[in-house]
C-alpha positions in Angstrom: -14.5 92.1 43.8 -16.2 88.8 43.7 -17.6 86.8 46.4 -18.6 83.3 47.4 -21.0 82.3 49.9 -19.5 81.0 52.9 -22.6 78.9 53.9 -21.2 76.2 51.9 -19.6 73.4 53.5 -15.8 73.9 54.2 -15.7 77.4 52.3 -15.3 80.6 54.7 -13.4 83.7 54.9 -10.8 85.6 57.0 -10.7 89.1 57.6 -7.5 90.0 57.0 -4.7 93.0 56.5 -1.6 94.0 54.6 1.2 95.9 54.0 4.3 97.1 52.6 7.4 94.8 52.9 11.0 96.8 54.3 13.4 97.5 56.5 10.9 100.7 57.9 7.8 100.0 60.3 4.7 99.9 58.3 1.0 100.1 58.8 -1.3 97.1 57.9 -4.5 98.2 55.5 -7.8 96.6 55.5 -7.4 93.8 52.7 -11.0 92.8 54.0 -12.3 89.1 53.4 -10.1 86.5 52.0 -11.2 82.8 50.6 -9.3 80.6 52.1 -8.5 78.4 49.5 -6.0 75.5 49.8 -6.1 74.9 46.2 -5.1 78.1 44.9 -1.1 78.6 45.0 -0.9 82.2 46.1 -3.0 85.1 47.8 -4.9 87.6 45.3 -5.7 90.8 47.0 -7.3 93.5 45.1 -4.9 96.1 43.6 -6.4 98.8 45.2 -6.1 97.2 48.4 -2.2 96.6 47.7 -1.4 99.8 46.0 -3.2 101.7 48.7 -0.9 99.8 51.3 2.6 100.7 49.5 2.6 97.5 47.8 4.5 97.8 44.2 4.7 95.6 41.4 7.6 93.1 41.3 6.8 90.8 38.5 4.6 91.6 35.7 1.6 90.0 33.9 2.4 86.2 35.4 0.6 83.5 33.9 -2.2 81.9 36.0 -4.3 79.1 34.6 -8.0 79.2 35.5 -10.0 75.9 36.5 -11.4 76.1 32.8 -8.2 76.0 31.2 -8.2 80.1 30.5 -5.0 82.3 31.0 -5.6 85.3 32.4 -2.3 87.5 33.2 -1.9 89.4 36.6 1.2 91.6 38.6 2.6 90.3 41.5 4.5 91.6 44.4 5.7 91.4 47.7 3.8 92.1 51.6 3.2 91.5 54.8 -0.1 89.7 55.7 -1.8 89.0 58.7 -5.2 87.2 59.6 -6.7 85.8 62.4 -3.6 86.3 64.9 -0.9 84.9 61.8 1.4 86.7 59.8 3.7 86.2 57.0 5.4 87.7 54.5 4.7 86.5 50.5 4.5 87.0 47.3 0.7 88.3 46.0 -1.1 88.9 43.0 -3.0 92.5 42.0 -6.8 90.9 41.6 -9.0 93.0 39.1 -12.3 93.6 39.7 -14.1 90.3 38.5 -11.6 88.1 40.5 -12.1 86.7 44.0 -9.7 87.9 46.7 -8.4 84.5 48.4 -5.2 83.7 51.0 -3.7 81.1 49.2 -1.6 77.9 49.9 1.8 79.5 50.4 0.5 81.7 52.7 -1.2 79.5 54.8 1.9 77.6 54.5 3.9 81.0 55.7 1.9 81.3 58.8 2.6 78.1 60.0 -1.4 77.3 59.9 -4.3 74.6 59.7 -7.1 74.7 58.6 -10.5 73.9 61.0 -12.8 73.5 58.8 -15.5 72.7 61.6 -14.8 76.3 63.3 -14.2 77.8 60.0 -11.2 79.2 61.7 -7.2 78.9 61.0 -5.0 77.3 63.7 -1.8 76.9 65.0 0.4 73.9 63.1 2.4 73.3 66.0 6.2 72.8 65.9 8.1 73.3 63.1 10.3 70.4 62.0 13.9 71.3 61.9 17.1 69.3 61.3 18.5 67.2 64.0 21.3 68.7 66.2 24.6 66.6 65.7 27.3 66.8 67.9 
């Protein structure tokens, strides 16, 4: 997998894990580091990585278009993630070997997180909104 240096300003990395999504207790495999990139929609973990947790194929060859303008085509499925104390359950794609391995928007978005970009760290959101009670 590809990497990026995380002495750049603002770029760093989570360790983090995943697994299977279903109604049976599962256990969490090494997905090792993710770019945390809020500009990429969804969370690319390598295939080996997913297949290795129980992770199958849901949707096949999706369209992704790259920064260049490319498409490149990629499986998606379904798991559990977890980083840094957060988990979530989402939809991911099956990287190949030349693409980087990043947690995405939606998953931030699915733990409920924020980014510090100071500490290089992810942190709580705080309270959700929800509708107001009416009586």
């Amino acid at each position: 997998m590809r990497t990026y240096p995380s002495d750049v300003m603002g770029i760093f990395t989570v360790r983090a894990e995943v697994a299977v999504v279903g109604p049976q207790p599962s256990t969490f495999v090494d997905a090792g580091e993710l770019l945390v990139d809020t500009g990429a929609e969804v969370t690319w973990i390598a295939a080996a990585t997913l297949r290795a947790a129980g992770v199958t194929v849901r949707k096949v060859q999706q369209g992704f278009e790259m920064a260049n303008g490319d498409a490149i085509y990629r499986d998606m499925g379904y798991a559990a993630i977890r980083a840094q104390g957060f988990e979530t359950v989402d939809e991911v794609v099956f990287a190949e070997d030349n693409d980087l391995q990043l947690l995405g928007a939606r998953t931030l978005e699915g733990f409920h997180a924020r980014i510090d970009i100071e500490r290089k760290r992810l942190v709580a959101g705080g309270l959700i909104l929800a509708p107001q009670n009416r009586r």
